[in-house]
N, CA, C and O atoms as CSV, one atom per row, in Angstrom:
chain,resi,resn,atom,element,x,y,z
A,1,UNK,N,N,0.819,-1.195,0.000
A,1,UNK,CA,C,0.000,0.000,0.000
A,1,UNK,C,C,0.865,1.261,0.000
A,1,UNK,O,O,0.498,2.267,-0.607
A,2,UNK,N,N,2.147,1.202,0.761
A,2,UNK,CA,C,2.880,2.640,0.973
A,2,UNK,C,C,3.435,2.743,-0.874
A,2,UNK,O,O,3.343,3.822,-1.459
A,3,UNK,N,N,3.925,1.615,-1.519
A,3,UNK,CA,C,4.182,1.736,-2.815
A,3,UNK,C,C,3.085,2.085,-3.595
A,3,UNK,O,O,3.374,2.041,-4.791
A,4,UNK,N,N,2.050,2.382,-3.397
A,4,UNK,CA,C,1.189,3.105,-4.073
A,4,UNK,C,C,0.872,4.506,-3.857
A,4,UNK,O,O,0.517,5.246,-4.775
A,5,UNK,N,N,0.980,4.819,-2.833
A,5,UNK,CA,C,0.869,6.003,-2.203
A,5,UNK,C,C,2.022,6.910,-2.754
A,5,UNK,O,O,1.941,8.049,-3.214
A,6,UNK,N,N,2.999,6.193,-2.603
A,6,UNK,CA,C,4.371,7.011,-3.343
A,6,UNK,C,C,4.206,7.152,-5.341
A,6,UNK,O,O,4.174,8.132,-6.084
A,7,UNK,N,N,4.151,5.934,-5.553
A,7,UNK,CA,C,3.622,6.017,-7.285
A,7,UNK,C,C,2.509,7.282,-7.415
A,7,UNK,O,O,2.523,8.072,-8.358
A,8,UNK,N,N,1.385,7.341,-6.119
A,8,UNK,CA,C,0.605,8.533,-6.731
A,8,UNK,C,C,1.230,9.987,-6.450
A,8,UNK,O,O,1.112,11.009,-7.126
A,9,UNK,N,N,1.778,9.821,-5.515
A,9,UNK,CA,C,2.320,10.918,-5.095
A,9,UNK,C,C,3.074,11.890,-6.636
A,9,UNK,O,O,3.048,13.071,-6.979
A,10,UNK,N,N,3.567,10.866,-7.103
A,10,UNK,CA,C,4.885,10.708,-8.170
A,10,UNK,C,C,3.993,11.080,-9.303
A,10,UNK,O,O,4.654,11.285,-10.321
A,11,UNK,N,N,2.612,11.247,-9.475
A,11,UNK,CA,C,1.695,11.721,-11.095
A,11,UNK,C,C,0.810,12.422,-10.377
A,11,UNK,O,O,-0.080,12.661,-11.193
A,12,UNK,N,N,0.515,12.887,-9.382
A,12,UNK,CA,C,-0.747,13.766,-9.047
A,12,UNK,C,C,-0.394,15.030,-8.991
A,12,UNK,O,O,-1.403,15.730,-8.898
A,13,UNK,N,N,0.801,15.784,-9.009
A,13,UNK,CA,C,0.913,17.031,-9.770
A,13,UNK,C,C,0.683,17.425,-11.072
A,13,UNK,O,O,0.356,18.541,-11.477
A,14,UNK,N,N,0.913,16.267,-11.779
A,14,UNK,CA,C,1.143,16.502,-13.773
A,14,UNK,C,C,-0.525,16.110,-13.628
A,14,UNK,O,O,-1.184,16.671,-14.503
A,15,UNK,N,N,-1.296,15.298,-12.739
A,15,UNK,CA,C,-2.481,14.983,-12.981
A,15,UNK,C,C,-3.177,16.093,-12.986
A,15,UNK,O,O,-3.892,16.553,-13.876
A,16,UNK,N,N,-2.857,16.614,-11.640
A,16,UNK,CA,C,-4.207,18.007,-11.108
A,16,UNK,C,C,-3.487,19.487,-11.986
A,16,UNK,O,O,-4.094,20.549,-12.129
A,17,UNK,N,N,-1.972,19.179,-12.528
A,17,UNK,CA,C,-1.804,20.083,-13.792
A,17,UNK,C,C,-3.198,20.320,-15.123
A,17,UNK,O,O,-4.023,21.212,-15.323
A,18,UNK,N,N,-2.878,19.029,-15.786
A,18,UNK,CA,C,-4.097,18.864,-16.743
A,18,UNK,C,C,-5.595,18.908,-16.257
A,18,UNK,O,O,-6.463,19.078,-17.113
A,19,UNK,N,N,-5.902,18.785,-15.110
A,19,UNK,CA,C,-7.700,18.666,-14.459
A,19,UNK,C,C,-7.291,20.631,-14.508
A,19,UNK,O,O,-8.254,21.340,-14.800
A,20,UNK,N,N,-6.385,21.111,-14.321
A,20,UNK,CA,C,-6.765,22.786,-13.857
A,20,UNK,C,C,-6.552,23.100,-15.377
A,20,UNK,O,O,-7.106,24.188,-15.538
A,21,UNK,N,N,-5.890,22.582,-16.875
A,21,UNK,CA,C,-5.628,23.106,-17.836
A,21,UNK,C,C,-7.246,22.269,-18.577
A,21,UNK,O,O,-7.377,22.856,-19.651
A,22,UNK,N,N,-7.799,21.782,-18.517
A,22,UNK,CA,C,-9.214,21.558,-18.701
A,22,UNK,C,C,-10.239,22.301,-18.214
A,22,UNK,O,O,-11.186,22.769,-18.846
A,23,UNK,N,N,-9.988,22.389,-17.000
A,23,UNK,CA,C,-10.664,23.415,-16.417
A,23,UNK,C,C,-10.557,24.999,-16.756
A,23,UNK,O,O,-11.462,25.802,-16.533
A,24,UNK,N,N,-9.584,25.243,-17.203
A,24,UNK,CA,C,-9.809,26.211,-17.386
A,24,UNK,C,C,-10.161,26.688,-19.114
A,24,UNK,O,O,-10.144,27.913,-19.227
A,25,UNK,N,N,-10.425,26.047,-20.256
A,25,UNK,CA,C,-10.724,25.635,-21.214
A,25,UNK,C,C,-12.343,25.467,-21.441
A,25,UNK,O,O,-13.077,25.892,-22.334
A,26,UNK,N,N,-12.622,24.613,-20.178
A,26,UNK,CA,C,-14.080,24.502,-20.619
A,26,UNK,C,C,-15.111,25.480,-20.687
A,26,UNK,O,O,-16.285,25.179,-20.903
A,27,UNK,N,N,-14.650,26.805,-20.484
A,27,UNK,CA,C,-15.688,27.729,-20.330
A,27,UNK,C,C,-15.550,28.390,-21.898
A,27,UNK,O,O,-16.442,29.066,-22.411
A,28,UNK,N,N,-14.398,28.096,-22.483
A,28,UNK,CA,C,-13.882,28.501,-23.712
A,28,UNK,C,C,-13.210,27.639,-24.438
A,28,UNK,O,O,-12.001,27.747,-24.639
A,29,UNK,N,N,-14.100,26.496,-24.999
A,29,UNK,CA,C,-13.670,25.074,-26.047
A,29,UNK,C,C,-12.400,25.630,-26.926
A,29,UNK,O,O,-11.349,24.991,-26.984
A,30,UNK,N,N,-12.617,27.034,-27.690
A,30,UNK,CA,C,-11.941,27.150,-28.427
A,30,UNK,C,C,-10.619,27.749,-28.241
A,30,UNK,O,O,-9.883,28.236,-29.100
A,31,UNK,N,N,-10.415,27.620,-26.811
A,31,UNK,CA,C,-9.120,27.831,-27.061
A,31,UNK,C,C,-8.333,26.765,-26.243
A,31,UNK,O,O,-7.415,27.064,-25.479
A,32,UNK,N,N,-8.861,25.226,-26.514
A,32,UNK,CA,C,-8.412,23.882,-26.305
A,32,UNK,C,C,-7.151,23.968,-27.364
A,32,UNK,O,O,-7.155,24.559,-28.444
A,33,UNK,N,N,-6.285,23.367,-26.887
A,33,UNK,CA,C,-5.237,23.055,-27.614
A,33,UNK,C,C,-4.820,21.402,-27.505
A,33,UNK,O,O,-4.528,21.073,-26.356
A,34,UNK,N,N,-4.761,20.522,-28.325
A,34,UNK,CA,C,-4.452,19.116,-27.835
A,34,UNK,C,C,-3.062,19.557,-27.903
A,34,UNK,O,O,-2.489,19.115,-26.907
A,35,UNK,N,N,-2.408,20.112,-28.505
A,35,UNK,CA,C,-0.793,19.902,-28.050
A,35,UNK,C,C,-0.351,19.826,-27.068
A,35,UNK,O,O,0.633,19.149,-26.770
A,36,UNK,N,N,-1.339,20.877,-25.988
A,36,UNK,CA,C,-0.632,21.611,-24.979
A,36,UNK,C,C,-1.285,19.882,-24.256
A,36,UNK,O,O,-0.610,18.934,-23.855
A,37,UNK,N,N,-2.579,20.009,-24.316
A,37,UNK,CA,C,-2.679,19.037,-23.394
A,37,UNK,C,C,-1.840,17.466,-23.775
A,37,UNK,O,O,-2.043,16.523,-23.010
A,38,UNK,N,N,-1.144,17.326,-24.682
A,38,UNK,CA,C,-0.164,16.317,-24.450
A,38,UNK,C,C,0.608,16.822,-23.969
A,38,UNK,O,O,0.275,16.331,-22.891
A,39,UNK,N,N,1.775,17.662,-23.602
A,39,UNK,CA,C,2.423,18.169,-23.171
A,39,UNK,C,C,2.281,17.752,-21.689
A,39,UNK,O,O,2.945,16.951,-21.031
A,40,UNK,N,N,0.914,18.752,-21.254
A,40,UNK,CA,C,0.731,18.188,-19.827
A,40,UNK,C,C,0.541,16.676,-19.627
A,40,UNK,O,O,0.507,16.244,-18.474
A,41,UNK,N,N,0.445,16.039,-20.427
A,41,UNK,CA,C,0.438,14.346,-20.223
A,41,UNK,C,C,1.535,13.938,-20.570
A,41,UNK,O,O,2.066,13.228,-19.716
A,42,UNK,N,N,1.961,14.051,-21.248
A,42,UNK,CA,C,3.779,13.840,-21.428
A,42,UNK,C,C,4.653,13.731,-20.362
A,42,UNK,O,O,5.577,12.917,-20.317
A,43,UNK,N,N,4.348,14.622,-19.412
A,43,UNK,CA,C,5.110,15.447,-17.913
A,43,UNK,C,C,4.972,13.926,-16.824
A,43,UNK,O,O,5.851,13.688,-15.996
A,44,UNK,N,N,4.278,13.407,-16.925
A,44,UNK,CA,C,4.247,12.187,-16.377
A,44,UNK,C,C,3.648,10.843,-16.208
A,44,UNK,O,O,3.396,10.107,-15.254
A,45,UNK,N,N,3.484,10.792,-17.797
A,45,UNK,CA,C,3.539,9.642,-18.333
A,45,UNK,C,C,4.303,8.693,-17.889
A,45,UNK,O,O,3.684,7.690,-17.534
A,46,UNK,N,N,5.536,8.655,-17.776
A,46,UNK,CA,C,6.458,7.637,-17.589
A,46,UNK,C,C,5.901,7.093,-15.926
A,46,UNK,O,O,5.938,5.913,-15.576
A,47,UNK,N,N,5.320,8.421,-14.904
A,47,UNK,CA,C,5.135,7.660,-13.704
A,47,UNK,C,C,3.674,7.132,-13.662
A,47,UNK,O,O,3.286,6.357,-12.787
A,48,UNK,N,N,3.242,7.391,-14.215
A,48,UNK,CA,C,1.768,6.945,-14.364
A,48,UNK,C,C,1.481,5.753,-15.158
A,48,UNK,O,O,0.425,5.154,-14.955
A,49,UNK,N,N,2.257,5.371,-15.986
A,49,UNK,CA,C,2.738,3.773,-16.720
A,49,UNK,C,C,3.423,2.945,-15.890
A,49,UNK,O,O,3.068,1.767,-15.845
A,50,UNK,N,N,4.305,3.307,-15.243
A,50,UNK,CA,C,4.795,2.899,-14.041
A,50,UNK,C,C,4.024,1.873,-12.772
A,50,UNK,O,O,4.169,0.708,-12.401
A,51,UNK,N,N,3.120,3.070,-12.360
A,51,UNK,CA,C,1.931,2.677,-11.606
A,51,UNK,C,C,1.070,1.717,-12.254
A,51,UNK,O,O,0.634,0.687,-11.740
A,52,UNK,N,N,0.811,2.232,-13.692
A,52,UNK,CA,C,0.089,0.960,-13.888
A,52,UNK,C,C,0.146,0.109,-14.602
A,52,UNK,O,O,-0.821,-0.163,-15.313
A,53,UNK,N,N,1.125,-0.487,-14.641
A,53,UNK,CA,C,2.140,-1.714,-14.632
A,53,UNK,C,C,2.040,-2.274,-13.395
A,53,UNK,O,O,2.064,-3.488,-13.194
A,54,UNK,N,N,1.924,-1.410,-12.535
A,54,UNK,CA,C,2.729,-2.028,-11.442
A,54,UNK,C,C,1.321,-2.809,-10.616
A,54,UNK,O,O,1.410,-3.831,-9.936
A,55,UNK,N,N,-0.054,-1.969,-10.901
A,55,UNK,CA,C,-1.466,-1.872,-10.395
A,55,UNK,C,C,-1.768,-3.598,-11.337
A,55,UNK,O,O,-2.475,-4.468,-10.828
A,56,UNK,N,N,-1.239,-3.737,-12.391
A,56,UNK,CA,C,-2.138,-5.276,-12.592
A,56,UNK,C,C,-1.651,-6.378,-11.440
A,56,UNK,O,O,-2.345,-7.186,-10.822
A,57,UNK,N,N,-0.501,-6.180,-11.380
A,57,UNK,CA,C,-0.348,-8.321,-10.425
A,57,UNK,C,C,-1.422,-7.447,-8.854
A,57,UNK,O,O,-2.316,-8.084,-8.296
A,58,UNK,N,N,-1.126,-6.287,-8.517
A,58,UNK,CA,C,-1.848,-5.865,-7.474
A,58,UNK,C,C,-3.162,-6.299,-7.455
A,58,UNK,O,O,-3.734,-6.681,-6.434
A,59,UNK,N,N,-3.781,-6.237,-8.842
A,59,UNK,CA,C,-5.241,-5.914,-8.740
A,59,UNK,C,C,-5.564,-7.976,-8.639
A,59,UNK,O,O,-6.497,-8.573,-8.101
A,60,UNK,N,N,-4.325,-8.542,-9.419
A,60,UNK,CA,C,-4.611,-10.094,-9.424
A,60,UNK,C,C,-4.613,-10.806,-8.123
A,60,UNK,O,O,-5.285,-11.794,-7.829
A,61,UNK,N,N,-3.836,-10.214,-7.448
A,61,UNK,CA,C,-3.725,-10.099,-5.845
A,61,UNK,C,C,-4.852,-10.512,-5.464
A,61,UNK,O,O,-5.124,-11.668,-5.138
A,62,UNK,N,N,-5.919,-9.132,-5.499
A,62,UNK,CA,C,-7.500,-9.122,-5.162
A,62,UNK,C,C,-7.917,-11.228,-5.377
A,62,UNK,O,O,-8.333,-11.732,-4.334
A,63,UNK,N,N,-7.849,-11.741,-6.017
A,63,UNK,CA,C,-8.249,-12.877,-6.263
A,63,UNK,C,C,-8.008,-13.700,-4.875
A,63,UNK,O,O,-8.523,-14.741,-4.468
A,64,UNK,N,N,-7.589,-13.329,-4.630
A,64,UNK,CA,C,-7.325,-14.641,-2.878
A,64,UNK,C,C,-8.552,-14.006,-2.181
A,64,UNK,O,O,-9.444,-14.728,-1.735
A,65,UNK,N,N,-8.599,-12.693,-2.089
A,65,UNK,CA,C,-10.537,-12.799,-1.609
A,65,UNK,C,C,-11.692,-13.314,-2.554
A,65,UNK,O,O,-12.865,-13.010,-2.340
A,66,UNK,N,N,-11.286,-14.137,-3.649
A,66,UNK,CA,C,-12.407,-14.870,-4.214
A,66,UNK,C,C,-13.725,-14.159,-4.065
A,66,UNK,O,O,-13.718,-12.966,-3.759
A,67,UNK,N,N,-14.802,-14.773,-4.250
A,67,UNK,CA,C,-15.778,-13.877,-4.412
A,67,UNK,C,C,-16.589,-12.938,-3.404
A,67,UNK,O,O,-17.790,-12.674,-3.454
A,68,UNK,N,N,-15.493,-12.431,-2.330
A,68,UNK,CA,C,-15.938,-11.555,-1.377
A,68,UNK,C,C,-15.686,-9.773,-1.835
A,68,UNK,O,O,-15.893,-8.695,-1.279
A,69,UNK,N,N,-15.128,-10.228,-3.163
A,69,UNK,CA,C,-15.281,-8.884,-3.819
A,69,UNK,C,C,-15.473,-8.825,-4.947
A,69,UNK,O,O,-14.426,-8.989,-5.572
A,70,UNK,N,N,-17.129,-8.516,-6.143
A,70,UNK,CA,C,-17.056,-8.610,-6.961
A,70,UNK,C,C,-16.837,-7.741,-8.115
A,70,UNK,O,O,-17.792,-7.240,-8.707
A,71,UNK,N,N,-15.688,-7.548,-8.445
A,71,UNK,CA,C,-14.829,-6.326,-9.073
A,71,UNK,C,C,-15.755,-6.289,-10.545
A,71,UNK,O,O,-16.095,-5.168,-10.926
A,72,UNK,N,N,-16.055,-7.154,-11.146
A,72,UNK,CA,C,-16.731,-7.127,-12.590
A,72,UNK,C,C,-18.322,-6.493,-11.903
A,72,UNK,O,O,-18.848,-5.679,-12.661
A,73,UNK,N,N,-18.909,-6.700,-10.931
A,73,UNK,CA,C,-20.227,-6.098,-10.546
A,73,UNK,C,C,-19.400,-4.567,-10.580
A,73,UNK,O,O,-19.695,-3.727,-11.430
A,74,UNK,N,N,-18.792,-4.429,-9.990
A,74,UNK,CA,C,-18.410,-2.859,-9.797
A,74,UNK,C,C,-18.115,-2.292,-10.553
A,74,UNK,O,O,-18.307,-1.082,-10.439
A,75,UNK,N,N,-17.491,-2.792,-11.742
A,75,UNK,CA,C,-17.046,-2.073,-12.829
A,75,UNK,C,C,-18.431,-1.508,-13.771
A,75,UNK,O,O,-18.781,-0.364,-14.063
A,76,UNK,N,N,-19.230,-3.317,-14.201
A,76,UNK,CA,C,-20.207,-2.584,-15.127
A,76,UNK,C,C,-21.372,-1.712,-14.158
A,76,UNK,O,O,-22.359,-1.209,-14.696
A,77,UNK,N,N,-21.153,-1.616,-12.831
A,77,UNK,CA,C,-21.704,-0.705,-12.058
A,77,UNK,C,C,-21.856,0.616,-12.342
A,77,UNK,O,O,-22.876,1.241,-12.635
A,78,UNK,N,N,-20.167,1.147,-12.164
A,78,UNK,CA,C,-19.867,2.477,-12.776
A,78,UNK,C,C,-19.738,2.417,-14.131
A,78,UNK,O,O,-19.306,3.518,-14.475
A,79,UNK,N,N,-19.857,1.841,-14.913
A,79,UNK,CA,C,-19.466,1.648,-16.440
A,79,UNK,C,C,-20.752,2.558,-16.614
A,79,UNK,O,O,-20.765,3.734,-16.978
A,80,UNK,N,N,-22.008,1.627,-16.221
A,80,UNK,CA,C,-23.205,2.056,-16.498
A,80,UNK,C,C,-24.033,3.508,-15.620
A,80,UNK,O,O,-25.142,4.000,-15.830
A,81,UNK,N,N,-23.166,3.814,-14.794
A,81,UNK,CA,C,-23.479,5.168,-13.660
A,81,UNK,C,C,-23.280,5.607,-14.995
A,81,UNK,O,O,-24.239,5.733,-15.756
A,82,UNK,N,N,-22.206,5.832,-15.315
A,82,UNK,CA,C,-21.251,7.214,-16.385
A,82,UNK,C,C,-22.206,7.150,-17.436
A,82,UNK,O,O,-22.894,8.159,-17.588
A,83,UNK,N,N,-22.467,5.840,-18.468
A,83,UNK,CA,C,-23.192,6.195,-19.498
A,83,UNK,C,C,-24.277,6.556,-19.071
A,83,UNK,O,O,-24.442,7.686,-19.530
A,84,UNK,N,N,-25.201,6.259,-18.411
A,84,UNK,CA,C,-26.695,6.732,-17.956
A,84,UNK,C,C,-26.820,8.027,-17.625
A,84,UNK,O,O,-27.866,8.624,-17.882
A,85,UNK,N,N,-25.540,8.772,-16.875
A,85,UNK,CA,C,-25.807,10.047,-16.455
A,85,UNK,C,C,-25.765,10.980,-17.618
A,85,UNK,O,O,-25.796,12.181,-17.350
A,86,UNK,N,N,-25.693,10.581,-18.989
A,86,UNK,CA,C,-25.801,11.571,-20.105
A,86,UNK,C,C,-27.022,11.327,-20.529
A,86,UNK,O,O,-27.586,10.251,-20.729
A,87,UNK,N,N,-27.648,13.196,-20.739
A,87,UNK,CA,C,-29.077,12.706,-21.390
A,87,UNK,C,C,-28.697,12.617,-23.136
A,87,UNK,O,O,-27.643,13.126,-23.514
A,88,UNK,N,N,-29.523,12.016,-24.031
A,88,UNK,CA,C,-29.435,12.372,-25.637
A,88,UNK,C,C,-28.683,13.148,-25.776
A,88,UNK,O,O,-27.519,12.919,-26.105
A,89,UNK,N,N,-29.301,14.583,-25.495
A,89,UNK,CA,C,-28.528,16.269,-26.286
A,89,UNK,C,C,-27.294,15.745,-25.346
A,89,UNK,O,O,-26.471,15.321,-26.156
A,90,UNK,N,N,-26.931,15.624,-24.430
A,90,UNK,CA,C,-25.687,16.077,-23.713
A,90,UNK,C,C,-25.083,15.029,-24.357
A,90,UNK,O,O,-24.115,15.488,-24.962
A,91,UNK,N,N,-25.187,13.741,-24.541
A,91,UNK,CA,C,-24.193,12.737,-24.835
A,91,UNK,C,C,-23.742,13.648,-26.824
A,91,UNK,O,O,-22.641,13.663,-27.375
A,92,UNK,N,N,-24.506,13.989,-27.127
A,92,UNK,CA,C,-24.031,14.604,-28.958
A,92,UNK,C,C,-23.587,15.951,-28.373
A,92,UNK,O,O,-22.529,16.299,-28.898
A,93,UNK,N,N,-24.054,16.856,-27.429
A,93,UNK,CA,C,-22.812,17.548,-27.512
A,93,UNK,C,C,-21.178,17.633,-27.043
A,93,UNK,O,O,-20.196,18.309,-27.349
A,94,UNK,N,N,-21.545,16.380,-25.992
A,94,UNK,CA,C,-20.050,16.001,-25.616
A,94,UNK,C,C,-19.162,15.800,-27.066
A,94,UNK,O,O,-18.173,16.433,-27.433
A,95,UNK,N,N,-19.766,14.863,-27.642
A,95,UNK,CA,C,-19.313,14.197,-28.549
A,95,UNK,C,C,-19.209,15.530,-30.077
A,95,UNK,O,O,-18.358,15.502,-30.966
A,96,UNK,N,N,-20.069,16.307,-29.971
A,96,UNK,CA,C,-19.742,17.461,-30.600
A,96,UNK,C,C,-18.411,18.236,-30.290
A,96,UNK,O,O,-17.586,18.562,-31.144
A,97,UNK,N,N,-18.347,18.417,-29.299
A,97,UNK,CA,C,-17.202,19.307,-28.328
A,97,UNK,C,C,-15.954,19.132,-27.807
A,97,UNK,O,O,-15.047,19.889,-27.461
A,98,UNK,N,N,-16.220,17.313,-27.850
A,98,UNK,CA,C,-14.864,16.581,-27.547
A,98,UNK,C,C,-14.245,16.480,-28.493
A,98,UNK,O,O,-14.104,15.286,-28.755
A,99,UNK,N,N,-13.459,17.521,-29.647
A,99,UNK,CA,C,-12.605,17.188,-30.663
A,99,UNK,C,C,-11.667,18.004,-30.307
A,99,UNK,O,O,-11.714,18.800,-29.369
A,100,UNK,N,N,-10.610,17.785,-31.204
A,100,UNK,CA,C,-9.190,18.309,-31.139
A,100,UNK,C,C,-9.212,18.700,-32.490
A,100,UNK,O,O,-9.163,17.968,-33.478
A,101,UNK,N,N,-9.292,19.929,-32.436
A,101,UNK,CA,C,-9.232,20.302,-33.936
A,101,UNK,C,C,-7.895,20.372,-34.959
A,101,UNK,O,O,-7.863,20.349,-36.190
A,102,UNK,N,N,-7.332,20.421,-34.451
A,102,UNK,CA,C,-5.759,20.764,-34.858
A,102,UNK,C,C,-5.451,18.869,-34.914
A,102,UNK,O,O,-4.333,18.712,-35.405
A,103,UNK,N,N,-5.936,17.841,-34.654
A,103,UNK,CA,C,-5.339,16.500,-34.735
A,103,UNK,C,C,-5.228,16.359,-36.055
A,103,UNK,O,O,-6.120,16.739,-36.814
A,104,UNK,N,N,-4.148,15.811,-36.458
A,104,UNK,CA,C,-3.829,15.059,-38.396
A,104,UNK,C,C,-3.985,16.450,-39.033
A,104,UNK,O,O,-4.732,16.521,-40.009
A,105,UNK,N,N,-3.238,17.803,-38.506
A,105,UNK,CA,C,-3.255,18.839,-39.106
A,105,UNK,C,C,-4.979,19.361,-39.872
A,105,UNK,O,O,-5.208,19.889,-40.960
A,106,UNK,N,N,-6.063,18.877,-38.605
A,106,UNK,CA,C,-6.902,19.496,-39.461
A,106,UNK,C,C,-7.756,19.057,-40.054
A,106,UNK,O,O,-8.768,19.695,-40.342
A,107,UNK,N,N,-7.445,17.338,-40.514
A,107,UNK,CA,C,-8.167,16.703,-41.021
A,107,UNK,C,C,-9.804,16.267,-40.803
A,107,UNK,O,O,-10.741,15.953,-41.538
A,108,UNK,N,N,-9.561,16.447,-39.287
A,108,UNK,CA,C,-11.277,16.017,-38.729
A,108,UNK,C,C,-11.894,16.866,-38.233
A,108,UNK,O,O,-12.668,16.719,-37.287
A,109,UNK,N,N,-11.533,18.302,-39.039
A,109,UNK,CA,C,-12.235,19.811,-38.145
A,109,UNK,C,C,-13.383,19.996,-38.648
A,109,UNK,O,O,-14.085,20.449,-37.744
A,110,UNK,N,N,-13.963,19.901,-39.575
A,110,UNK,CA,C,-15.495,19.917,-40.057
A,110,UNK,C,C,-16.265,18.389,-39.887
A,110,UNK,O,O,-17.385,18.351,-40.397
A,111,UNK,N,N,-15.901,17.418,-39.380
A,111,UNK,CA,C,-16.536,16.183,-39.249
A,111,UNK,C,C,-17.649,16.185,-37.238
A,111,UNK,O,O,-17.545,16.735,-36.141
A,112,UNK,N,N,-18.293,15.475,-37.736
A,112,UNK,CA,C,-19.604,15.366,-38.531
A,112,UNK,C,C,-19.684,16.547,-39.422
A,112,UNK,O,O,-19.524,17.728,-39.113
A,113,UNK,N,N,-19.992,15.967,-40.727
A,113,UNK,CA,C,-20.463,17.113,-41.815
A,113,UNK,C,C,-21.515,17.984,-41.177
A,113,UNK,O,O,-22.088,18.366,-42.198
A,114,UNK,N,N,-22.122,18.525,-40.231
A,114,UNK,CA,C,-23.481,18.836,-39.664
A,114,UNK,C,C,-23.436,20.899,-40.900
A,114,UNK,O,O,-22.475,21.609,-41.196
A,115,UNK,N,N,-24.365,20.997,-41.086
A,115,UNK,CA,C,-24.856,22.555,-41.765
A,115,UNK,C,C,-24.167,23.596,-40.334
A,115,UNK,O,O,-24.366,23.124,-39.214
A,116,UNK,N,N,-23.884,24.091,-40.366
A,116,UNK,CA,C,-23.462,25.334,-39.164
A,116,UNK,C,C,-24.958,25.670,-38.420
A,116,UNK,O,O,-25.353,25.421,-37.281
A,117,UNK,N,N,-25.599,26.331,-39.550
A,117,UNK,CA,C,-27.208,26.166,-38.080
A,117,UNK,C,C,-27.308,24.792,-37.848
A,117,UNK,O,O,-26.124,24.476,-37.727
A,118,UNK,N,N,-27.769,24.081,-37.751
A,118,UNK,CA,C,-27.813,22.996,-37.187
A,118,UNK,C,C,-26.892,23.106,-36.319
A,118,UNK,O,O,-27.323,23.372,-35.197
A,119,UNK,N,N,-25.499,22.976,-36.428
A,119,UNK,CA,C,-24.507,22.294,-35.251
A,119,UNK,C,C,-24.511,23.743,-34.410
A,119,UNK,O,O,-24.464,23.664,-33.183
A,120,UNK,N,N,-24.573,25.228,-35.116
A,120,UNK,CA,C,-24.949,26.351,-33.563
A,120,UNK,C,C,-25.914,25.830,-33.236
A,120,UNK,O,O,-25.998,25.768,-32.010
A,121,UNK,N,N,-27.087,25.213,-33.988
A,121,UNK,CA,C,-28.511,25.102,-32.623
A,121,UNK,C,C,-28.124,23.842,-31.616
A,121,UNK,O,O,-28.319,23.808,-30.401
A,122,UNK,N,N,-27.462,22.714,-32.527
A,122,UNK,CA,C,-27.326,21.772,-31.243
A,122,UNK,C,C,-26.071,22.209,-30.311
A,122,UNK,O,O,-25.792,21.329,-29.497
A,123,UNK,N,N,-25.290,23.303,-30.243
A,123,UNK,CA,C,-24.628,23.752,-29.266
A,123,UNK,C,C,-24.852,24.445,-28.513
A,123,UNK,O,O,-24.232,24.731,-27.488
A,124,UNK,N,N,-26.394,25.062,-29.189
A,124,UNK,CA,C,-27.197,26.650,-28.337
A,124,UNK,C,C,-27.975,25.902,-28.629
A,124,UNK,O,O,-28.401,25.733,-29.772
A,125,UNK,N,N,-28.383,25.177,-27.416
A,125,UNK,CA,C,-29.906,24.666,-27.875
A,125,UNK,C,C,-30.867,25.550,-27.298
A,125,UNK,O,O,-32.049,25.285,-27.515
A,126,UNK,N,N,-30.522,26.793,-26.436
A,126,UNK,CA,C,-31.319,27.565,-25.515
A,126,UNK,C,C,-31.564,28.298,-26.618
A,126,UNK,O,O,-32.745,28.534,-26.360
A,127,UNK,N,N,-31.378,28.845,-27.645
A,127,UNK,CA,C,-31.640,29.732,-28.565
A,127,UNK,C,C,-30.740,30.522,-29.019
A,127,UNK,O,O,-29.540,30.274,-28.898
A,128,UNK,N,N,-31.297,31.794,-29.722
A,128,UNK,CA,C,-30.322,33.031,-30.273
A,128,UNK,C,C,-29.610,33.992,-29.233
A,128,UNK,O,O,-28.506,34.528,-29.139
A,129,UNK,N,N,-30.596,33.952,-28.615
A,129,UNK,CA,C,-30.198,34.937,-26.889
A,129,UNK,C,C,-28.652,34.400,-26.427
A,129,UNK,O,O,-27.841,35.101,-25.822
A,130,UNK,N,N,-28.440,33.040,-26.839
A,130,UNK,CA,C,-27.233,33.040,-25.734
A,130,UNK,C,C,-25.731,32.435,-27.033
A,130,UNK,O,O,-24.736,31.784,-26.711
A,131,UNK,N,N,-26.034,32.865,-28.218
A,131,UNK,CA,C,-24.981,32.286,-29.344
A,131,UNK,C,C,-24.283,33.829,-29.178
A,131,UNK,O,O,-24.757,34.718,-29.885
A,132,UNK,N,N,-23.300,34.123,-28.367
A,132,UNK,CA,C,-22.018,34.869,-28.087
A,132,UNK,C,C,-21.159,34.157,-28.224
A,132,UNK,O,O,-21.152,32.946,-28.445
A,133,UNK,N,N,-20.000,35.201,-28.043
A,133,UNK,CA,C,-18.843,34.630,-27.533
A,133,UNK,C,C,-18.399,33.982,-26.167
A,133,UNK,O,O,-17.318,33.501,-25.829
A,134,UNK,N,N,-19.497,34.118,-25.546
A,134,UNK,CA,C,-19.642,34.417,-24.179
A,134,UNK,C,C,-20.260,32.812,-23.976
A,134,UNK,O,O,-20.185,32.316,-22.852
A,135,UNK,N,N,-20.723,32.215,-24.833
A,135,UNK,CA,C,-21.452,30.926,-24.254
A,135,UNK,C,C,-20.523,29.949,-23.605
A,135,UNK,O,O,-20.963,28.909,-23.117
């Protein structure tokens, strides 16, 4: 357990780096950069591969409590929390919003083909009142 504690110790700066460089992005998609955010994943990658490398024989471990812990219930547990908590619109605009525009120089910046009204209304679905810069 203390070897885990130290492995996190060892990526939770470069971690809560990228959670504050997201954070501060999401109020303004467009000025996401995937470079930068590899960059911040770059920074400690090596300890965070590390860890989890190191997290499988750990997790095989778990097996000597046999079925007093059922790790596959828990997983498609939260598997299914996460997908359920998106409604329709929110799961297409994630999926609208979650791009990297600049990836393959560019290549997947107009994909989904969607018309521009269309893809402003499914991004403003509140209306004209709130299509600023400001949204």
């Amino acid at each position: 357990m203390d070897e885990d504690l130290e492995q996190h110790r060892a990526f939770i700066v470069g971690f809560r780096a990228v959670k504050s460089y997201l954070d501060s992005v999401a109020e303004t998609p467009r000025r996401f950069s995937g470079a930068e955010l590899i960059s911040l994943l770059d920074d400690f990658a090596p300890q965070l591969h590390h860890h989890l490398t190191d997290e499988i024989p750990r997790m095989v471990a778990l097996s000597r409590f046999g079925n007093k812990i059922s790790m596959l219930k828990i997983i498609e547990t939260e598997g299914n929390r996460s997908a359920q908590s998106l409604s329709k619109t929110g799961a297409m605009i994630f999926f609208l919003r979650d791009s990297d525009l600049e990836f393959a120089e560019g290549l997947w910046k107009n994909w989904p083909p969607i018309p521009g009204p269309l893809l402003r209304r499914k991004l403003n679905p509140h209306g004209g009142a709130h299509v600023t810069g400001l949204d």
